[in-house]
C-alpha positions as a Markdown table, in Angstrom:
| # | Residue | x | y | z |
|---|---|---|---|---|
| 1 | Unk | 180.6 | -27.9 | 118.9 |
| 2 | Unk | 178.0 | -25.1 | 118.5 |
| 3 | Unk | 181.2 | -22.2 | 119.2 |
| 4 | Unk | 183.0 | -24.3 | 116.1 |
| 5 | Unk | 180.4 | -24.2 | 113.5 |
| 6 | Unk | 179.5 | -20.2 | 115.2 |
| 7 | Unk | 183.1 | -19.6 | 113.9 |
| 8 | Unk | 182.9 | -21.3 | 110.6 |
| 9 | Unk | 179.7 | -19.3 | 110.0 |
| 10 | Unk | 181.6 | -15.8 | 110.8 |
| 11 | Unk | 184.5 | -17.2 | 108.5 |
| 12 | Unk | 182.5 | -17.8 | 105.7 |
| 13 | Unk | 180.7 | -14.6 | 106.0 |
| 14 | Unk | 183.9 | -12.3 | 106.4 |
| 15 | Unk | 184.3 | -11.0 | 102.7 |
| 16 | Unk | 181.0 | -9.2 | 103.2 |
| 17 | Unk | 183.0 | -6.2 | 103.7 |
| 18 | Unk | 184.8 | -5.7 | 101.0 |
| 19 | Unk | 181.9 | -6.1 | 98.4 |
| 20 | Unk | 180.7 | -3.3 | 100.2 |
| 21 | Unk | 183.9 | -1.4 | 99.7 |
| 22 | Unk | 183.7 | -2.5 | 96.4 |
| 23 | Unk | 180.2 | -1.4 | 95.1 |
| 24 | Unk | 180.9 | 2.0 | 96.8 |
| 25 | Unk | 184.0 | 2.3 | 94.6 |
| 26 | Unk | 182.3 | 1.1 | 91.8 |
| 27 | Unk | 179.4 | 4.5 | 92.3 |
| 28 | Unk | 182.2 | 6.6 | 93.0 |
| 29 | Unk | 183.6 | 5.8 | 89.6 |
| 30 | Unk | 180.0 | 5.9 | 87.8 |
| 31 | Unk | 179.2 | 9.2 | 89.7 |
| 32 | Unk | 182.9 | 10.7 | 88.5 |
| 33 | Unk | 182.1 | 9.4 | 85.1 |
| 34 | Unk | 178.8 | 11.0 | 84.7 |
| 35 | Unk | 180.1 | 14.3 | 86.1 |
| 36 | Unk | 182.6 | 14.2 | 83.4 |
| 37 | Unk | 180.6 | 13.9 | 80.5 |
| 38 | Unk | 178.0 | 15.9 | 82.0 |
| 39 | Unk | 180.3 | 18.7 | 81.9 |
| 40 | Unk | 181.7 | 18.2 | 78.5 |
| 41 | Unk | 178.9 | 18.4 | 77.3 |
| 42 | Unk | 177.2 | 21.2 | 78.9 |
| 43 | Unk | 180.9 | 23.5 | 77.9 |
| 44 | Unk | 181.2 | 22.3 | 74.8 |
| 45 | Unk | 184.9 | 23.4 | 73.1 |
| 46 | Unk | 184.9 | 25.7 | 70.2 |
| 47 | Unk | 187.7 | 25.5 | 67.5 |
| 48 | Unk | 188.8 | 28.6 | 65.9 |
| 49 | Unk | 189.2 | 28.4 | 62.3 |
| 50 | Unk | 192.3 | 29.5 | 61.0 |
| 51 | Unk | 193.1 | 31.7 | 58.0 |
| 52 | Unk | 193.5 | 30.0 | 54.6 |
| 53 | Unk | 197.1 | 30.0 | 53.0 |
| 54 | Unk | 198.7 | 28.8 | 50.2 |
| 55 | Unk | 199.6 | 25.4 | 51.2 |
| 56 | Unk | 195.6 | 24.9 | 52.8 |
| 57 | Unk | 194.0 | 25.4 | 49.3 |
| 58 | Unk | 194.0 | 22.0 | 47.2 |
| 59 | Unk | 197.1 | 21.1 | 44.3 |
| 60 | Unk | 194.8 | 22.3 | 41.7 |
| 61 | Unk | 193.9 | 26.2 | 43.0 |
| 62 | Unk | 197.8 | 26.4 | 43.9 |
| 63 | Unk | 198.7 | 25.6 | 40.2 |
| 64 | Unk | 195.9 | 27.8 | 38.7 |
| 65 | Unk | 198.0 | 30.6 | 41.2 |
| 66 | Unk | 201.5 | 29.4 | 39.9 |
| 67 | Unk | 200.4 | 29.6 | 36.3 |
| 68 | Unk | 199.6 | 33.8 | 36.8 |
| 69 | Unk | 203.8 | 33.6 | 38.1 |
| 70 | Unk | 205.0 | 34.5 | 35.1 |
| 71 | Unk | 208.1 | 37.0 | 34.0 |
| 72 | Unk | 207.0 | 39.8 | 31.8 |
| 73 | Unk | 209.2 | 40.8 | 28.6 |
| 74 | Unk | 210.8 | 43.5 | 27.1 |
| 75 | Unk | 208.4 | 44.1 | 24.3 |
| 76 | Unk | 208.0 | 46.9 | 21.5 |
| 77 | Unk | 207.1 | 47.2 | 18.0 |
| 78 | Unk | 206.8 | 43.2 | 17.7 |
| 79 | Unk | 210.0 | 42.7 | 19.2 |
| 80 | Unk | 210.2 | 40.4 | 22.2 |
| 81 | Unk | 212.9 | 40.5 | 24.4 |
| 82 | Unk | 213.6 | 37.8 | 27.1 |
| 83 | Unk | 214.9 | 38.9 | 30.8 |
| 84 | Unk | 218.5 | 38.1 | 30.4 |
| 85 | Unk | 220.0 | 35.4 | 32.9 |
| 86 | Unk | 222.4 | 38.1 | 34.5 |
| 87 | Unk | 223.4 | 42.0 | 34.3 |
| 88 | Unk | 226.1 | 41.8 | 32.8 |
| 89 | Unk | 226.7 | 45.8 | 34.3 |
| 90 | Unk | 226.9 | 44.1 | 38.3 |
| 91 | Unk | 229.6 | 44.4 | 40.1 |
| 92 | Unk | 230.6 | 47.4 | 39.1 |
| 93 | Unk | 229.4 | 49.1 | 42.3 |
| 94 | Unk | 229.3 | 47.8 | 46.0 |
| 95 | Unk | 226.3 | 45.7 | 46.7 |
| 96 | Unk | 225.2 | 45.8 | 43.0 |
| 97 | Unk | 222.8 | 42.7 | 42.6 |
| 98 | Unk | 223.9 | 40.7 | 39.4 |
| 99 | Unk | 220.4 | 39.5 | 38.8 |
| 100 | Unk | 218.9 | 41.9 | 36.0 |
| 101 | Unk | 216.6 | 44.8 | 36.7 |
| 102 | Unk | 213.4 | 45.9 | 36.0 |
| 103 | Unk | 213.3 | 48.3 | 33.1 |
| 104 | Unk | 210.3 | 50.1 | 34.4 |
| 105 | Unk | 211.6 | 50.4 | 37.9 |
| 106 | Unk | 215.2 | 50.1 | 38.7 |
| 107 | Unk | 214.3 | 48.8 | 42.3 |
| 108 | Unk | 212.9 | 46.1 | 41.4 |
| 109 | Unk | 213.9 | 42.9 | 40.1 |
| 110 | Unk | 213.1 | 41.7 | 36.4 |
| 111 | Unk | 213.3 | 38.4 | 37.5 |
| 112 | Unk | 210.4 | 38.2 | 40.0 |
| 113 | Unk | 209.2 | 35.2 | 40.3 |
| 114 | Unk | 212.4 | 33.3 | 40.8 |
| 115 | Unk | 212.2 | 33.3 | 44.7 |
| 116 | Unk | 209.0 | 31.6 | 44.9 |
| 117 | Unk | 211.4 | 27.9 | 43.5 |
| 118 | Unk | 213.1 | 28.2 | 46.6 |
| 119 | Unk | 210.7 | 28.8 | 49.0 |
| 120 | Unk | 209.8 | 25.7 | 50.6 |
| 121 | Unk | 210.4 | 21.8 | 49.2 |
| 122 | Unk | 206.6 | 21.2 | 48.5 |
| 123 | Unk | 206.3 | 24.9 | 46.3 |
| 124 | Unk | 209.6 | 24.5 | 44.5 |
| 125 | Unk | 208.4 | 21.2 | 43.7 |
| 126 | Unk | 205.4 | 22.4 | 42.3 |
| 127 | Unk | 206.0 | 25.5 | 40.7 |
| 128 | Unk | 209.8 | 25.2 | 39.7 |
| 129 | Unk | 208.8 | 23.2 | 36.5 |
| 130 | Unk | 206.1 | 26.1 | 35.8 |
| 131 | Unk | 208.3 | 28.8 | 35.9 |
| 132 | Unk | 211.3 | 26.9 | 33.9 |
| 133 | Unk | 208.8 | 26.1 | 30.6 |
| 134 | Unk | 207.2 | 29.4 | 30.7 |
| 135 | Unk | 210.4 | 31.3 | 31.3 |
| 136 | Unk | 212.0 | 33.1 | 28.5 |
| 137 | Unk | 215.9 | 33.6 | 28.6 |
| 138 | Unk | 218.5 | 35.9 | 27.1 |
| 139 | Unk | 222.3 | 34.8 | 26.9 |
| 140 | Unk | 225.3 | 35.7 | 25.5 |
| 141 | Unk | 226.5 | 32.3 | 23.2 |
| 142 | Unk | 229.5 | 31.6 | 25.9 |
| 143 | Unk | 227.1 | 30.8 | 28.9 |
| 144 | Unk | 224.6 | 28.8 | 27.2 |
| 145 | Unk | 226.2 | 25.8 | 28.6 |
| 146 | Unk | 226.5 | 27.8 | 32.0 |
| 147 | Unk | 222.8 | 28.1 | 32.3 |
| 148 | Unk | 222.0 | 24.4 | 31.0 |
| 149 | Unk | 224.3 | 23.0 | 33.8 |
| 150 | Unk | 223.1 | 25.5 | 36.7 |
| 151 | Unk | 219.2 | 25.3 | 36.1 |
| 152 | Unk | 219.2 | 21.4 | 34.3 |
| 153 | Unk | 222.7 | 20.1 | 35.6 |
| 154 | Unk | 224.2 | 17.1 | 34.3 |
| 155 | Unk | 221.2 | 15.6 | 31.6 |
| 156 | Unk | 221.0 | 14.4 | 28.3 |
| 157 | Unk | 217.5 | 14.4 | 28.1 |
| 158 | Unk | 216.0 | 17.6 | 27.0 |
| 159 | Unk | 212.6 | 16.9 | 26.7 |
| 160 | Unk | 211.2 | 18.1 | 29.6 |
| 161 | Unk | 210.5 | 21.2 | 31.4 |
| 162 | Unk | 212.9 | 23.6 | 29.0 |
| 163 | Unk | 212.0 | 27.5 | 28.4 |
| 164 | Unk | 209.9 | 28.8 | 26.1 |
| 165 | Unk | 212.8 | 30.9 | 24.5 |
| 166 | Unk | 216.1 | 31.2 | 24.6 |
| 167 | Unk | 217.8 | 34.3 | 22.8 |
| 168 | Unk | 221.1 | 34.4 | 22.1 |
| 169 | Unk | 222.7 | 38.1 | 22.5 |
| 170 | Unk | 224.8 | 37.9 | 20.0 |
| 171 | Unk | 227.5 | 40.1 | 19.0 |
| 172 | Unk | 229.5 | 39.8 | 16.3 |
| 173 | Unk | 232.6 | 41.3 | 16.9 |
| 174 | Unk | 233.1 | 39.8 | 20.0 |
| 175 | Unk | 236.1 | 37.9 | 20.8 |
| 176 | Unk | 234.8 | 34.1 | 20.6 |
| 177 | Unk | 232.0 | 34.9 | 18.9 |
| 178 | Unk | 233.5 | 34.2 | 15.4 |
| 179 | Unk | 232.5 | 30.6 | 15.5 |
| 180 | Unk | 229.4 | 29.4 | 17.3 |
| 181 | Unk | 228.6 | 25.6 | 17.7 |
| 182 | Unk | 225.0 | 25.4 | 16.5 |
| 183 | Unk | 225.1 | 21.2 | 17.6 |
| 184 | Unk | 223.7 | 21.9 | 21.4 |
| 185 | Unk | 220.7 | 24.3 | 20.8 |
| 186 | Unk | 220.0 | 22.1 | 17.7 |
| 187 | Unk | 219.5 | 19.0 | 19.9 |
| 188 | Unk | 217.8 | 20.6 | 22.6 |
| 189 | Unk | 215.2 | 22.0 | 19.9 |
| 190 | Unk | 214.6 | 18.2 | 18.5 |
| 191 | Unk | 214.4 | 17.0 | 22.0 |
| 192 | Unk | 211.6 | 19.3 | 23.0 |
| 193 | Unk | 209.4 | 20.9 | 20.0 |
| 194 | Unk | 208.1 | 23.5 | 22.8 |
| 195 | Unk | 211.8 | 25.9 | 22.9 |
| 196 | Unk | 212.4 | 28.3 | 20.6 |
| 197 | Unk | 216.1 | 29.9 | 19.9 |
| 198 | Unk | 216.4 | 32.8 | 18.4 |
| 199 | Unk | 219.6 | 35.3 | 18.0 |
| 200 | Unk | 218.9 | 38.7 | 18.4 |
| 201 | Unk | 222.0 | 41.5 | 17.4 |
| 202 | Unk | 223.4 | 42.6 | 21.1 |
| 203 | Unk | 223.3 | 46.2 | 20.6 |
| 204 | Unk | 219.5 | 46.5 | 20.5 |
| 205 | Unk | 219.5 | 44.5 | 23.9 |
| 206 | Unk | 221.1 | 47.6 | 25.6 |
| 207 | Unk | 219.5 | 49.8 | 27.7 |
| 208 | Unk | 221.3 | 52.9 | 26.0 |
| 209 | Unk | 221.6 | 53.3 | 22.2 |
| 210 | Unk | 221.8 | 55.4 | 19.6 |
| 211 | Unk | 217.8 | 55.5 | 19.5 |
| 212 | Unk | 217.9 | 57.4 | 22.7 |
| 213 | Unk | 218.1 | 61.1 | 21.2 |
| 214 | Unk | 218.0 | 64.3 | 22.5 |
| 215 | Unk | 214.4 | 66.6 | 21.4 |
| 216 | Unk | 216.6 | 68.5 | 18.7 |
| 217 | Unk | 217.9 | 65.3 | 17.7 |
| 218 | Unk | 214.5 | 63.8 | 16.8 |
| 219 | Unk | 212.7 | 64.3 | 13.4 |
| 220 | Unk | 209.3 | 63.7 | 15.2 |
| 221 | Unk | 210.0 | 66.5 | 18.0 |
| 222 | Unk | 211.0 | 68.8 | 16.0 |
| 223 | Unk | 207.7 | 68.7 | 13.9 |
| 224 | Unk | 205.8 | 70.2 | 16.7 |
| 225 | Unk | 207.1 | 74.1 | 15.8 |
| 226 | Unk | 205.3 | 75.4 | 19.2 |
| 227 | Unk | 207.4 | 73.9 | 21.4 |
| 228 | Unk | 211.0 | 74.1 | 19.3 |
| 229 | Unk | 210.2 | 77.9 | 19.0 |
| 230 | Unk | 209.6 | 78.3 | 23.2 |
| 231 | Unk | 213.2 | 78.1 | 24.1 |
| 232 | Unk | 211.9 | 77.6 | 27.8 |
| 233 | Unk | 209.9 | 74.8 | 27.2 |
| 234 | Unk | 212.2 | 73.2 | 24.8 |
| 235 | Unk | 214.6 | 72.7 | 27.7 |
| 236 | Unk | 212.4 | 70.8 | 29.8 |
| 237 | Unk | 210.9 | 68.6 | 26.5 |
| 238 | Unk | 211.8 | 65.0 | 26.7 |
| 239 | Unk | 211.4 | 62.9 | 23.5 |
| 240 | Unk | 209.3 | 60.1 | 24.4 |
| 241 | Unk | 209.6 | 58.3 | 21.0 |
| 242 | Unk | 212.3 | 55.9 | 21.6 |
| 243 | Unk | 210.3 | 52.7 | 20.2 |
| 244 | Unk | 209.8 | 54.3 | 16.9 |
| 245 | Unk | 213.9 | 55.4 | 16.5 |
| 246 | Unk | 214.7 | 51.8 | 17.9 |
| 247 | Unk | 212.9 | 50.2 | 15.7 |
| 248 | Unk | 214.6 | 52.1 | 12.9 |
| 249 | Unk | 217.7 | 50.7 | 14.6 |
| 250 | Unk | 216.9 | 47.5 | 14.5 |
| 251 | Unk | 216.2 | 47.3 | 10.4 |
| 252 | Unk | 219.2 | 48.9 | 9.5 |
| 253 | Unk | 220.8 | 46.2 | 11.9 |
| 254 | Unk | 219.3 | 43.4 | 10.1 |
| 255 | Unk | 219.7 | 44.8 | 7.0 |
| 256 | Unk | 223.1 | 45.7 | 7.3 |
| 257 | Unk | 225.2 | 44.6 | 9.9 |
| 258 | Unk | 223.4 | 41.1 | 10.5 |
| 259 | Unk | 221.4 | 40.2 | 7.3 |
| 260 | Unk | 222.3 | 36.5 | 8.4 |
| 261 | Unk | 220.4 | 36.4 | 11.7 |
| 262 | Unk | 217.2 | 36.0 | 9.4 |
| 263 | Unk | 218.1 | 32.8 | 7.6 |
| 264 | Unk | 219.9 | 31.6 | 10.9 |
| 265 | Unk | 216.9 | 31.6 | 12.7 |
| 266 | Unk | 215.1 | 29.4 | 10.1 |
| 267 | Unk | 217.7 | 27.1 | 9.7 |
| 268 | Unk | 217.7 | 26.6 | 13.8 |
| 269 | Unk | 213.9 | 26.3 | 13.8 |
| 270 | Unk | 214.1 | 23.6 | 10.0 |
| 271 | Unk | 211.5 | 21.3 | 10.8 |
| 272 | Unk | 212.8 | 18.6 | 8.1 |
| 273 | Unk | 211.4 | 14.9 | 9.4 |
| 274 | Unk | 215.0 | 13.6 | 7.7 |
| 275 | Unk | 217.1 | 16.3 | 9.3 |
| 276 | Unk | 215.4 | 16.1 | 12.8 |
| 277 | Unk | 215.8 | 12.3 | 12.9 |
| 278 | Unk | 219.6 | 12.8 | 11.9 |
| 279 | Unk | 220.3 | 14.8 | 15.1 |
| 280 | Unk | 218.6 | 12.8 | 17.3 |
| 281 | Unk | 220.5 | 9.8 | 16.1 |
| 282 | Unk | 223.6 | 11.6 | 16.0 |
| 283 | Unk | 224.0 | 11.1 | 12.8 |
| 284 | Unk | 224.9 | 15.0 | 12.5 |
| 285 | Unk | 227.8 | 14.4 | 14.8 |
| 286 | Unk | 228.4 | 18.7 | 15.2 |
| 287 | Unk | 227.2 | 22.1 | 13.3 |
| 288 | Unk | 229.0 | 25.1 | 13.4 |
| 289 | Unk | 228.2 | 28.9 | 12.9 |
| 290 | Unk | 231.5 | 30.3 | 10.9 |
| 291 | Unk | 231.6 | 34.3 | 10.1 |
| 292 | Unk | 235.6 | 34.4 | 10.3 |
| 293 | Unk | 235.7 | 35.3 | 6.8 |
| 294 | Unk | 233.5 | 38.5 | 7.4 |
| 295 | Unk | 231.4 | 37.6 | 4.6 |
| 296 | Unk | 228.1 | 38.4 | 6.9 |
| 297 | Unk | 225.8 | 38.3 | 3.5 |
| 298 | Unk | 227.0 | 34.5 | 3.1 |
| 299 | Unk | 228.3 | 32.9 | 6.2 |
| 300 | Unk | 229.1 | 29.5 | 6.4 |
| 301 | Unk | 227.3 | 26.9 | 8.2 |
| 302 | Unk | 229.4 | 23.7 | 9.0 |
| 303 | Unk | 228.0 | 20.2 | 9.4 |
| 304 | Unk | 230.0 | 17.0 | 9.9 |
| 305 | Unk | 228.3 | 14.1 | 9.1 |
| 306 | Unk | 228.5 | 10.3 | 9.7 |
| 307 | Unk | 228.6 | 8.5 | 6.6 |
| 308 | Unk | 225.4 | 6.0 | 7.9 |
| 309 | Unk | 223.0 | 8.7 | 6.3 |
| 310 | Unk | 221.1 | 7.1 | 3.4 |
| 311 | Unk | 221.9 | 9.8 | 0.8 |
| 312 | Unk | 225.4 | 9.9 | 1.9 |
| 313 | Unk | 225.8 | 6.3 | 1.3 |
| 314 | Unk | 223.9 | 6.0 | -2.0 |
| 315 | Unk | 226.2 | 9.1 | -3.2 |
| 316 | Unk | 229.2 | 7.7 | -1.8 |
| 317 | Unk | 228.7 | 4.5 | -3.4 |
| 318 | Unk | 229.3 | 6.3 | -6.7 |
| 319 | Unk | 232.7 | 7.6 | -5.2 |
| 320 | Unk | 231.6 | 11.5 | -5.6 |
| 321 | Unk | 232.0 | 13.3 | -2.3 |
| 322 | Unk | 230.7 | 16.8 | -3.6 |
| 323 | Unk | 227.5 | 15.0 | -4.9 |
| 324 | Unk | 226.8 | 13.5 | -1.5 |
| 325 | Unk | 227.3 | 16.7 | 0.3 |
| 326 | Unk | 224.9 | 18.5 | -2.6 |
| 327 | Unk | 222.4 | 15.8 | -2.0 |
| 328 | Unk | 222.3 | 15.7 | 1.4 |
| 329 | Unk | 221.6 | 19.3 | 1.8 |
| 330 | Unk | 218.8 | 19.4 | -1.3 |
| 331 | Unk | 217.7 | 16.0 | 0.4 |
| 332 | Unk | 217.1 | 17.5 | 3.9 |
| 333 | Unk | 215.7 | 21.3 | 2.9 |
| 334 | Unk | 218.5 | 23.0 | 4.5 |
| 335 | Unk | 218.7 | 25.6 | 1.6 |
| 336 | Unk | 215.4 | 27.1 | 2.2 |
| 337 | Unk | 216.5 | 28.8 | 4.9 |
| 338 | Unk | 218.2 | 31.2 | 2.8 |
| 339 | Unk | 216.2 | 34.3 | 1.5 |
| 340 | Unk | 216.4 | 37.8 | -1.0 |
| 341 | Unk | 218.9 | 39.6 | 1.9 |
| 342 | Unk | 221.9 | 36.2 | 2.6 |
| 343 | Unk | 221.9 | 32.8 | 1.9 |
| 344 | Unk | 223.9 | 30.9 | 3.9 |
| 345 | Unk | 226.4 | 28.7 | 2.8 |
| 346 | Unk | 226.9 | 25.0 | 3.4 |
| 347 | Unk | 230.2 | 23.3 | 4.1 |
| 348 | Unk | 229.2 | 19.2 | 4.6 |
| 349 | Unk | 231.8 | 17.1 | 5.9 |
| 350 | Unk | 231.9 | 13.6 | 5.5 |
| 351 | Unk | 234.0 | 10.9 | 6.8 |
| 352 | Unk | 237.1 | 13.6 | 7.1 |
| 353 | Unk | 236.3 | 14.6 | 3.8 |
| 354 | Unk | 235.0 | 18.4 | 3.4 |
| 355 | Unk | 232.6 | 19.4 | 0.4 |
| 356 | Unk | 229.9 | 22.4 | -0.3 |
């Protein structure tokens, strides 16, 4: 009986052992743990800061920076003239670009800020609507569409994020240039009281004129009798008043060739409340541009018209179509677009009718 309960004793007392595996393990980890942190902390890590870009600084700095991205014009003597949308000159030699150059350096681009929409998602995101309501455009009448449906695509809604400006090179003898539809620019100026269209005459766009003259040529030069009498000097004298004989240029243009471009311009920009509401309801269903009669001191400027207009219906309700084309035009302000150098002259169409 006493070896029994000697062997029940040992029994019971057998997992000694492994608690005293166990504790050892358990220093083992609290010695490995201390080491750790004991060197952590006596090495401590240092992070390198790294230089500050663009896309580190916050949304506000980045559009203070995107605001100075701006295209530069053409300007002298007043005259503004926007960075037109292509050269029309490209192509002509191998690995000509067809963007437009820089006047002041032909290496460069005129367009230089253009690269920076397509840079990354998060920048063209940012920027693109920048640059597009602070840019300035020049285009012939033909691709006005063209750049609406490559830079806008496929929208109605022109209230948003359109250019500053938009000239219209226009030249007058042109083939298609005869008759201009006036109903697009016209809506996308009601849509957005921001855009400004202007037409400009297409010669003084040109980077060659006939205000590029030779010394001799030039009044000016020729005042300075020093250098006219030194046959040597002469020679090597370039006539650095090209602003002033473009200028020149560009009055006898207006006065002459285009005196219509001046009352145009006004009747784009009319600011009637009645007339602006009647092209945003589409009550002014097109407007044309029509110099095929090559009256240029009296074009004619054609608007069809729905017959829901208020004067229209009051007029028509008396059965006199010329009174309600007369009344809708004295009604709406149209005539005082006109001035002292051309009027222009107003052909109203109404319900397939047609009276001035």
């Amino acid at each position: 009986m006493a070896f029994r309960r000697a062997g029940k004793k040992r029994k019971l007392s057998s997992p000694a052992p492994s608690s005293s595996k166990g504790q050892a393990a358990k220093k083992t980890k609290k010695t490995t743990k201390t080491k750790t942190s004991s060197t952590g902390s006596a090495a401590p890590v240092k992070k390198e800061k790294k230089p500050k870009g663009l896309m580190d600084m916050p949304p506000e700095i980045r559009n203070r920076i995107y605001h100075f991205a701006f295209e530069r014009e053409d300007l002298f003597e007043g005259w503004e003239f926007a960075v037109p949308l292509v050269d029309s000159h490209a192509g002509h030699r191998c690995g000509q670009s067809q963007w437009p150059m820089s006047k002041y350096d032909c290496s460069l681009s005129a367009r230089n800020f253009l690269g920076l929409t397509q840079t990354c998602k998060l920048i063209r995101k940012e920027y693109r609507p920048i640059w597009l309501r602070n840019s300035s455009i020049r285009v012939r009448p033909r691709h006005l569409m063209l750049y609406i449906h490559a830079f806008y695509g496929c929208v109605t809604d022109y209230s948003t994020n359109m250019p500053k400006l938009i000239q219209i090179s226009h030249l007058q003898d042109a083939v298609g240039e005869q008759i201009i539809d006036l109903t697009q620019m016209l809506r996308m100026r009601t849509a957005s009281s921001g855009i400004k269209f202007e037409f400009i005459p297409h010669e003084l766009t040109e980077k060659e004129g006939p205000w590029i003259q030779d010394w001799s040529d030039c009044d000016i030069c020729q005042g300075f009798s020093d250098i006219a009498s030194d046959d040597e000097e002469s020679e090597a004298f370039i006539c650095y008043h090209d602003d002033i004989h473009r200028d020149v240029y560009a009055e006898y243009l207006l006065g002459g060739e285009y005196p219509y471009l001046g009352p145009l311009n006004k009747f784009i920009a009319h600011d009637n409340a009645k007339w602006l509401k009647d092209i945003r309801d589409r009550k002014v269903t097109r407007v044309k541009l029509d110099l095929s009669d090559g009256d240029y001191f009296a074009p004619e400027i054609a608007i069809r018209l729905s017959n829901g207009s208020d004067v229209v219906t009051t007029e028509l309700s008396m059965k006199s179509m010329l009174g309600a084309a007369s009344a809708y035009v004295k009604d709406r302000g149209l005539g005082n677009a006109n001035n002292h150098e051309a009027s222009l002259h107003f052909m109203v169409q109404i319900c397939g009718g047609a009276h001035g």
